[in-house]
N, CA, C and O of each residue as an XYZ file, in Angstrom:
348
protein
N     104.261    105.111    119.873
C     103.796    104.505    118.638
C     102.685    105.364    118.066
O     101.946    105.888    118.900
N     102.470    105.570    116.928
C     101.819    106.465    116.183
C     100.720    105.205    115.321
O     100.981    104.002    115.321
N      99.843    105.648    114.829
C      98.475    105.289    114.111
C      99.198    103.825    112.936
O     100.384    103.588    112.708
N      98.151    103.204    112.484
C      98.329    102.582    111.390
C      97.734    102.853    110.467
O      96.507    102.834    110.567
N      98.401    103.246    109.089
C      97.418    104.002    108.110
C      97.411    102.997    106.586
O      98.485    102.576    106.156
N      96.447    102.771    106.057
C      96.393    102.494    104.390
C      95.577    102.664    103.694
O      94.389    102.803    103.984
N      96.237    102.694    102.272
C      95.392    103.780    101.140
C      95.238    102.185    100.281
O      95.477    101.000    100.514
N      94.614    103.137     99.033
C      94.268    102.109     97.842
C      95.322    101.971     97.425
O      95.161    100.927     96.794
N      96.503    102.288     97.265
C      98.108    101.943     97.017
C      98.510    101.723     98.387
O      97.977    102.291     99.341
N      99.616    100.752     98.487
C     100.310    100.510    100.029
C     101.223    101.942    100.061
O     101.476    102.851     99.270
N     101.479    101.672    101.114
C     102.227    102.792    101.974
C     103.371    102.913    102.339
O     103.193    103.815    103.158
N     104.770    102.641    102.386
C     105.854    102.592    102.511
C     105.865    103.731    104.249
O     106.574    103.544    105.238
N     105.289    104.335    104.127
C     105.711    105.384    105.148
C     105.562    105.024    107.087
O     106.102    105.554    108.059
N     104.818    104.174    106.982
C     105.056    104.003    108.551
C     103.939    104.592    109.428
O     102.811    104.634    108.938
N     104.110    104.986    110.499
C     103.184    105.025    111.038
C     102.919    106.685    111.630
O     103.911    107.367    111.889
N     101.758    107.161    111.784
C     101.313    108.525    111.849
C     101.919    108.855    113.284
O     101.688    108.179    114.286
N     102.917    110.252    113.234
C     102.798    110.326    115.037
C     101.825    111.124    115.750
O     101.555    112.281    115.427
N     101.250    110.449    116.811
C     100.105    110.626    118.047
C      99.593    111.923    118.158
O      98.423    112.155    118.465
N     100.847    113.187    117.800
C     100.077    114.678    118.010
C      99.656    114.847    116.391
O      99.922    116.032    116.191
N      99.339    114.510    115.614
C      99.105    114.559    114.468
C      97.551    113.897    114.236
O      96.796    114.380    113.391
N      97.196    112.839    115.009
C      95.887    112.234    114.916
C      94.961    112.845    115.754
O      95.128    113.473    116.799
N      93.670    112.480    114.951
C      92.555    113.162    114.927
C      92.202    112.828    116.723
O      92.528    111.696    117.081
N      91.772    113.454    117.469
C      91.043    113.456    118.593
C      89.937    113.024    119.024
O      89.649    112.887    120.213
N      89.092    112.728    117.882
C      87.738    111.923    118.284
C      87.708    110.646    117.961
O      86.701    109.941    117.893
N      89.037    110.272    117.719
C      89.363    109.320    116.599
C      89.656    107.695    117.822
O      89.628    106.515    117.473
N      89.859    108.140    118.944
C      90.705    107.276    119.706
C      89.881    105.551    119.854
O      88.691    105.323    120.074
N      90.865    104.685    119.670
C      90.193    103.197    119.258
C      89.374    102.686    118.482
O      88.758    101.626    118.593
N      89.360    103.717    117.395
C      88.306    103.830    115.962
C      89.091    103.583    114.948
O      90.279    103.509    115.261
N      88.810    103.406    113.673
C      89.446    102.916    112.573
C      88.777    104.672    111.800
O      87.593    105.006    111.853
N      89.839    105.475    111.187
C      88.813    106.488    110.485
C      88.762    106.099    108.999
O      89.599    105.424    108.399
N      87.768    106.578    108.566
C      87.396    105.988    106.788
C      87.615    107.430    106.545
O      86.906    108.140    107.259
N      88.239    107.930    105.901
C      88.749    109.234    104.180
C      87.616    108.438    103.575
O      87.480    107.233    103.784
N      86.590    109.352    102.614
C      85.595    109.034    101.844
C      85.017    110.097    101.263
O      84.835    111.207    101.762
N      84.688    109.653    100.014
C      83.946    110.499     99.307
C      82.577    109.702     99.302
O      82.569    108.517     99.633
N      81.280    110.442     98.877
C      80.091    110.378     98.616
C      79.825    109.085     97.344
O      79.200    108.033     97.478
N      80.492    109.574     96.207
C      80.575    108.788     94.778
C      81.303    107.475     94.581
O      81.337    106.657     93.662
N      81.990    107.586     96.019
C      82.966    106.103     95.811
C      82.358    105.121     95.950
O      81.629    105.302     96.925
N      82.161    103.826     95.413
C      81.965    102.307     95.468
C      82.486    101.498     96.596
O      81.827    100.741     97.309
N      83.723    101.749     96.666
C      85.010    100.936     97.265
C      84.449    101.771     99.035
O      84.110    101.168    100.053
N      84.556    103.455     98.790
C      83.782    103.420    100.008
C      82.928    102.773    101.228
O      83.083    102.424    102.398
N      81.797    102.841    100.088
C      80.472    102.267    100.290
C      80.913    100.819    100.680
O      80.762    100.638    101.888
N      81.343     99.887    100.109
C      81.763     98.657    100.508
C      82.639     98.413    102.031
O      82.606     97.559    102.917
N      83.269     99.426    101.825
C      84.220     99.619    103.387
C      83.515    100.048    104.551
O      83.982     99.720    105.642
N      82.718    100.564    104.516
C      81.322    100.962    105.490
C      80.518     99.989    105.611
O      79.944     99.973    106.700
N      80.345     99.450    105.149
C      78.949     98.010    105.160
C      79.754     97.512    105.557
O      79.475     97.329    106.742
N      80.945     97.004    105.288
C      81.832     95.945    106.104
C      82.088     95.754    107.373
O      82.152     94.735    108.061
N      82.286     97.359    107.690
C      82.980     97.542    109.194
C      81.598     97.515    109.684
O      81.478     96.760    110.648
N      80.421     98.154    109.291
C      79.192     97.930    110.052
C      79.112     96.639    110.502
O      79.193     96.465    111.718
N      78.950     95.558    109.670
C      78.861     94.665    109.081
C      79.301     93.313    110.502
O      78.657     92.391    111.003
N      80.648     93.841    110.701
C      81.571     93.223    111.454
C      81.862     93.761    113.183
O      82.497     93.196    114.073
N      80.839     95.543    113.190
C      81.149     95.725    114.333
C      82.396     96.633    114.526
O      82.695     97.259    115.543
N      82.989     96.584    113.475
C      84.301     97.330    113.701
C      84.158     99.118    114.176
O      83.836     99.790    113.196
N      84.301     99.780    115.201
C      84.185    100.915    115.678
C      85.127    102.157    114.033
O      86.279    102.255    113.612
N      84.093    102.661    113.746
C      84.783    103.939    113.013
C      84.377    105.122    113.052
O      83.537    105.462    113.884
N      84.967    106.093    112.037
C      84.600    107.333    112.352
C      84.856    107.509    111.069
O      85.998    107.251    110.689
N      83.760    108.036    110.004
C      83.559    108.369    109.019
C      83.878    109.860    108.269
O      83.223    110.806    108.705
N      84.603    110.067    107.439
C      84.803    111.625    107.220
C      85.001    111.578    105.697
O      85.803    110.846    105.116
N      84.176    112.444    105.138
C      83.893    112.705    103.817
C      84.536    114.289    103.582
O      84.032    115.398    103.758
N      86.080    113.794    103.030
C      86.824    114.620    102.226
C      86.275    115.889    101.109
O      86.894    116.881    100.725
N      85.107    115.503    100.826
C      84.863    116.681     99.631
C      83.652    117.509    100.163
O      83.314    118.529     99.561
N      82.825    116.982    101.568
C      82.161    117.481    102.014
C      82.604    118.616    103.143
O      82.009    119.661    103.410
N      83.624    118.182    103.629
C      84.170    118.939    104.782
C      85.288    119.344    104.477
O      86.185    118.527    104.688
N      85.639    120.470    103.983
C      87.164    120.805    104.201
C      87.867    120.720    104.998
O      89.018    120.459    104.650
N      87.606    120.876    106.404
C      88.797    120.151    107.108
C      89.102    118.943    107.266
O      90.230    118.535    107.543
N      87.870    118.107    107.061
C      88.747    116.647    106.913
C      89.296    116.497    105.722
O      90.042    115.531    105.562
N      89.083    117.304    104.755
C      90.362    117.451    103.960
C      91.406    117.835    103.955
O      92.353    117.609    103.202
N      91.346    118.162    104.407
C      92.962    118.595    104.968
C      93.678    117.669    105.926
O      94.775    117.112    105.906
N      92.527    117.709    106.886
C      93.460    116.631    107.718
C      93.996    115.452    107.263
O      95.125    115.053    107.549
N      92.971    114.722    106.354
C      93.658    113.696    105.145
C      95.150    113.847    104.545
O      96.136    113.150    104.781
N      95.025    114.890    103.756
C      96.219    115.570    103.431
C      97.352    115.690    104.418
O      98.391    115.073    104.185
N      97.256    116.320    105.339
C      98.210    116.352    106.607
C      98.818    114.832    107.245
O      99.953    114.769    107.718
N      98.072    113.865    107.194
C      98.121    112.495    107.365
C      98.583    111.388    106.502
O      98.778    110.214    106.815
N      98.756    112.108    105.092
C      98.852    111.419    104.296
C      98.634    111.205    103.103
O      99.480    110.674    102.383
N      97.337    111.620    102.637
C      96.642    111.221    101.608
C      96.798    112.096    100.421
O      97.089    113.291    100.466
N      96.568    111.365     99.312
C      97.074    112.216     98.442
C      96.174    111.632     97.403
O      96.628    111.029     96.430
N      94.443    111.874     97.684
C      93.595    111.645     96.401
C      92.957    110.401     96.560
O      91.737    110.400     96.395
N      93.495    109.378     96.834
C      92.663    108.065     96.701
C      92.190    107.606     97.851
O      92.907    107.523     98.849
N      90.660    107.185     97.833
C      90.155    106.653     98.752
C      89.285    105.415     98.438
O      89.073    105.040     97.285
N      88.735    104.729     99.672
C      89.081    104.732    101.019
C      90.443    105.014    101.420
O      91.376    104.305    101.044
N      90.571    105.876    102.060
C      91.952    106.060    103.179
C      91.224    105.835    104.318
O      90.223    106.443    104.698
N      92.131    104.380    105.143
C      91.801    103.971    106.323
C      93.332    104.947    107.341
O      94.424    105.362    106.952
N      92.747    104.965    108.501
C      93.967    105.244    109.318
C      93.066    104.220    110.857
O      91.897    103.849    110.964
N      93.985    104.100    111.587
C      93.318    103.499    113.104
C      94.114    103.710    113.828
O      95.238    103.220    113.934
N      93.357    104.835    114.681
C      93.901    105.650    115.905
C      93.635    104.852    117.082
O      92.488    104.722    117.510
N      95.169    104.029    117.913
C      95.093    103.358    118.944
C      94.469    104.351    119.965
O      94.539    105.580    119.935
N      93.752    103.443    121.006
C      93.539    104.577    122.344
C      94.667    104.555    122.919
O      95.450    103.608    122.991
N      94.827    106.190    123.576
C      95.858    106.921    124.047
C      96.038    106.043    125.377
O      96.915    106.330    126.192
C-alpha cells in the first residue's frame, strides 16, 4: 500500500507507491506549502493544534521539495497534504 495524498482539488489518482515517498516522512502527514498561502497557514495551526505529527516543506523555498511535490503529484496548488504510513 502506498501513501494517501490530497490537494485543494480531489484526486482521482490513488495512492503514492512506497519507493516514491519521502524518507523522513514515515507516520507524518507532509504539508506542500508556500510562505504566502492562507489556507497553508491554517493547515499548520490545525495539525499543531490537534497534535497531528507533520513534516513541513515549502515548495518555493526549496527546490527539491519541489520537485518532489511534482514527482508525487502536485501540480501548483497548495496545501498539498500526502501521509506517509510507517514502513
Amino acid at each position: 500500500m502506498g501513501a494517501i495524498r490530497s490537494i485543494t482539488e480531489p484526486s482521482s489518482g490513488g495512492a503514492v507507491p512506497l519507493e516514491a515517498l519521502p524518507v523522513d516522512s514515515q507516520g507524518k502527514v507532509v504539508l506542500y506549502c508556500t510562505a504566502w498561502c492562507g489556507h497553508c497557514k491554517r493547515a499548520e495551526a490545525y495539525m499543531k493544534d490537534k497534535g497531528v505529527a507533520f513534516v513541513q516543506k515549502d515548495i518555493e523555498m526549496n527546490p527539491g521539495y519541489n520537485q518532489e511535490y511534482k514527482r508525487l503529484g502536485g501540480k501548483g496548488g497548495v496545501p498539498y497534504f500526502l501521509f506517509v504510513p510507517k514502513g
